[in-house]
Structure formats: C-alpha cells, structure tokens
C-alpha positions, 0 to 999 in steps of 0.5 A: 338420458333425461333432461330437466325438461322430463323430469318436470313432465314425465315425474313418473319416469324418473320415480319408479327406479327408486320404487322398484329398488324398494320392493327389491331391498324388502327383506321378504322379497326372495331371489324369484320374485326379484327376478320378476319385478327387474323383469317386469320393470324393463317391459315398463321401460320398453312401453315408456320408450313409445311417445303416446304411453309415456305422454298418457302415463308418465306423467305420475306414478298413480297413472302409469301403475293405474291406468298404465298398468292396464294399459301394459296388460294389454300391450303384452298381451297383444305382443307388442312388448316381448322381450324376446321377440316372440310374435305368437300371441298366446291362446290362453291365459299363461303363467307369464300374465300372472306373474307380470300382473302380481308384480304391478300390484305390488310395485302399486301396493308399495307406492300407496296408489290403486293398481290398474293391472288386469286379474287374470283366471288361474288356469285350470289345471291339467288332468292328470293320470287315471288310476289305470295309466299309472298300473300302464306307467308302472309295467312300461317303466319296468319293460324299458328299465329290464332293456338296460339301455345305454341311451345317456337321455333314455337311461337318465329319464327313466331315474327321473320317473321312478323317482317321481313315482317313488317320492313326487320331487318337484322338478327343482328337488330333482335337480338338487338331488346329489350321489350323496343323496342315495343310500348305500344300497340305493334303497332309499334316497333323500329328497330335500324339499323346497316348497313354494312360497317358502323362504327360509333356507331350513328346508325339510329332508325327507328319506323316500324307499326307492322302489326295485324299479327305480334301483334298478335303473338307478344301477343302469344310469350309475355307470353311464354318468361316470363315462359323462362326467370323465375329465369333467373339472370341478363339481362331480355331486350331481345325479343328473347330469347332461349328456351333451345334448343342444347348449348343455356341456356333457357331465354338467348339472341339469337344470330345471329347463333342462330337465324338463326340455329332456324329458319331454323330448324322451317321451316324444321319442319312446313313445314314438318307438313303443308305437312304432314297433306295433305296440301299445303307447306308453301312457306317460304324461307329456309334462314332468310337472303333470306326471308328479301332479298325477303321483301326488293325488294318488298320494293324497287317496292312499293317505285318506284310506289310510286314514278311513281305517283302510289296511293298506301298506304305508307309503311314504318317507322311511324318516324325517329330518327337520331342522327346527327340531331340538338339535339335542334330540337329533344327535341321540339319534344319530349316536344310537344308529352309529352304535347299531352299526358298530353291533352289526359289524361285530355280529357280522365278523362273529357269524362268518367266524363261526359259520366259515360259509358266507350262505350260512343262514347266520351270516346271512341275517348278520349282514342284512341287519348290517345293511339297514344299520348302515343304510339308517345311519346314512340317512341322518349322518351322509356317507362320509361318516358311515364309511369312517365308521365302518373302516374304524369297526374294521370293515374292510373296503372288499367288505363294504358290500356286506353293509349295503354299498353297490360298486357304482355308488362308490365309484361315483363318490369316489369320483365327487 
C-alpha cells in the first residue's frame, strides 16, 4: 500500500495505472494487445518492487518509460523479470522482446514522453520448404492417410496438414474450423479468415476444394472424434478435438497452443517411425507455422504464373463470401442455388423412375449434378438449410447420399 510520502516521491508509481487504463479503454486497442499491455505492466511493477529502479525511475513517467523503459529491456533480457520463472536466457531475439518493446512505445506515445524501449531486429524468417520436400509432403501424406491409422494424435495431424496443403489456414482458423464447416461430401471446407492486425468481426469466408488426400483423411478422423467426444457435455462443433493427451480434457477443442504443442509432437514421432523402420524421413516441417509459410509461397508462384499467361490449373477458393458485399446481391445467389437443388432432386427422382438401375448412365449424371447443387448451396446456406431443402423436395434421409452427404459427417452433425 502506498503512503503519501510515495506519492510525493515516486509520482510515476502512482500515475502509470491511470495511463495503462487509457490505452485499454481506446477503442482500437483489441482483445490481443490488451492482454500484452496488462502483461507488460505487471513486469513494470515487478521492476518497481526492486528499490534501486524504483529510486532511479519512479520518480516520473518521462523517466521510468525513458530511461526506465531501456532499463526494463535489459532486465528482461538478462531474466531477471520473468514472470514465470524461467532462467534460460534467450539465444536470439524473440517475439516476446518485440512485443514487450511496442507496447512501452505505446504506453510512452499515449503519456506524450519519448520512449527509451529498445528496438529489437525482426527476426528472420525461417526457410520454408523447397519445391522438392512438398512433392516428398504430398506422397508421405498419402502413404500415412491409405494406413487408415487409429492413433487419435496421428489421424487428427494428418487432417491438419492436408488442410494446410489445401487452403493455407492460420494455425488460430484451423481451430475455429467446425463439422459445419465441411461440405456434405467433404469436397470442400470453409475457412473463415481472421488476419492480423485486423479488427473488425466481419471476417472473409473463403469455401477451399479439399483435396482427395485430405477427404480421405478427413473420412479416417470423422469416426475417431465421434468416439472422443462421446458423453462429452455441451458444445460437440469442433473438428479438432483433443484426445485426452497432457492437461487437455478428451473431446474438447483444441486450441492454438494445443494444436501446435500436438503437431510438433506427432511429427517427432513419425519421423522417428519413418526412419526407424529403414525409411526415408518424411520432410515435414518441424513448425505448423513454417509448414503453412511453405504452402503459401508456393501459392504465391502459382498465382504469378498464372498471371504471366501460364496455362496451369486454378487453385484457389471455389467461392467467396464477403460480408461487406450488398446483402441483396447475396440472397440472389443463394435463392438460385436452392432452385438448383429443388431442379436436381426432381431430375434425380425422374431418371431413376425411367432408368429402374441406379448404374444407368442418367441416373448416374442426375445424382452427381445433385451433388455440386447440394454442395454449392452449402457453401453460401450451412447444412441445416440444405437438408430442410432437401427433406422438403422429398429427399428421403437413405437418399441423402445421393446429394453428397458422407455417414460420418451426418452422424457428427447429428451428434453437434
């Protein structure tokens, strides 16, 4: 507790509350950097709590975020402030330095006095894959999906890398991802992205084809999460779940550090199994991060050689949905895909009426138009209004796999 005595000698002490409350209260100010400034303001009171600092810099704000803040740098750096109690000193310069140093400058910038922080070098980023190791990627993720393993760990990271292979999600959209999110066929899946340094909650949603690979791994994981989740209370939504591994409760999300914690520690395993079993290693990043940095510059070339005139394949999202667009515009769109699937469920009845063999080269073409009707009205309506549409166009449940719809994507939505 201060005295009036502290007030008096260490002003800065006693002023630097009301001015980390202001930079919380600023409307632009978002959820992540609140928890960094409340961060980097308990390392100030942790320095404030040795004498010597607090003699030398409380003695005003201009001095304890100027030469203060240099000070507080240094500290840090050397570990003499960690929160946590670590006592490794860190090799290199680290996200944390950066982070810690930005949010001085901006506690300096919102009380007007120069900021003494130190400005740390980016780091440089870490290599990423050559063109080789992702053909290598490719053929591994597919001799590991066709081995249909029933490791929860191992058959959830292999979803998890054909995604990232597919549509290069940030390691926090993976974690949004929901059953909801994959089409009826999973042909496709949505991925609702959430850049950085934006702040609106109008995000982009981009509809990715999914790969053969990833379906089929997708196939393999479906059934292994409905055993995780079984008697799990509340929200069943989450494609990737955890499968009881360390602190994280079996059929729960995973989050973002458990993601990334699982997928290091399944690569370290199978590439430990690869090798061990006289085989060549499976050249798959270390880092989930580095892995979708690696997909994404190849993204990146095949959009420029598209662009040079280069007759490749597109790759890229089957459809967009934006929020900023007119809403009218969208309704169209979605009202002409649900006519669409009304047409194809008439011509799917009317051509096994008229062929009585469901390997009848019409019945055939009627259901795979049904299938992209059904899977093009998904993306822009979800699943609870595409199977209203369907039951309602008289599409009975035995049938809904001649829209598209896989078993253990029912059952999950059935079970969420």
């Amino acid at each position: 507790m201060s005295t009036s005595t502290d007030e008096d000698r260490y002003p800065a002490v006693e002023e630097l509350p009301a001015l980390v409350q202001k930079v919380l209260d600023d409307p632009d100010t978002t959820d992540s950097v609140a928890d960094h400034v409340r961060w980097v303001y308990r390392t100030i009171q942790k320095a404030l709590e040795r004498e010597d600092y607090k003699e030398r810099y409380g003695t005003s704000v201009r001095e304890l975020l100027g030469p203060g803040a240099t000070a507080l740098c240094e500290l840090t750096d050397n570990g003499e402030l960690r929160l946590r109690g670590y006592k490794n000193n860190p090799k290199c310069v680290t996200t944390s330095q950066r982070r810690r140093s930005s949010i001085l400058r901006r506690l300096a910038r919102e009380a007007g006095v120069p900021s003494g922080a130190i400005s740390y070098p980016k780091p440089p980023r870490k290599p990423t894959m050559p063109a080789w190791a992702r053909s290598q990627l490719h053929n591994g993720l597919k001799a590991q999906v066709e081995k249909q393993p029933s490791d929860p760990g191992l058959a959830r990271m292999l979803v998890v890398v054909g995604l990232v292979l597919d549509a290069v999600p940030r390691t926090g959209e993976l974690c949004t991802c929901g059953i909801a999110d994959l089409a009826p066929d999973l042909s496709w899946v949505k991925i609702i992205r959430n850049p950085q340094a934006v702040t609106s909650n109008l995000h982009l949603t981009e509809v990715w084809p999914v790969s053969p690979i990833t379906q089929a791994a997708l196939e393999n994981w479906l059934p292994i999460r409905a055993q995780l989740i079984a008697g799990l209370q509340g929200s069943k939504n989450a494609l990737l779940v955890s499968h009881g591994h360390g602190a994280y409760r079996r059929g729960t999300p995973l989050g973002r550090k458990g993601l990334i914690e699982s997928y290091v520690a399944q690569v370290g395993e199978l590439k430990g199994a690869v090798t061990g079993g006289g085989g060549k290693g499976w050249e798959l990043p270390e880092g989930l991060e580095q892995l979708r940095l690696g997909v994404q510059e190849q993204h990146r070339n095949y959009a420029a050689e598209q662009a040079a005139g280069v007759k490749i394949p597109h790759w890229g999202p089957a459809v967009v949905l934006n929020p900023l667009l007119p809403e009218e515009g969208e309704k169209k769109k979605t009202m002409a895909a649900m006519a669409k699937v009304a047409q194809a469920v008439d011509a799917f009845h009317t051509a096994r009426a008229s062929a009585g063999d469901e390997t009848d080269p019409t019945v055939l073409r009627a259901r795979r138009t049904l299938r992209e009707a059904t899977r093009a009205l998904w993306a822009r309506a979800g699943h609870t209004t595409t199977l209203k549409l369907l039951h309602q166009a008289k599409l009975t449940n035995d049938d809904l796999p001649a829209a598209g719809y896989k078993a253990p994507l029912l059952d999950a939505l059935e079970r969420a």
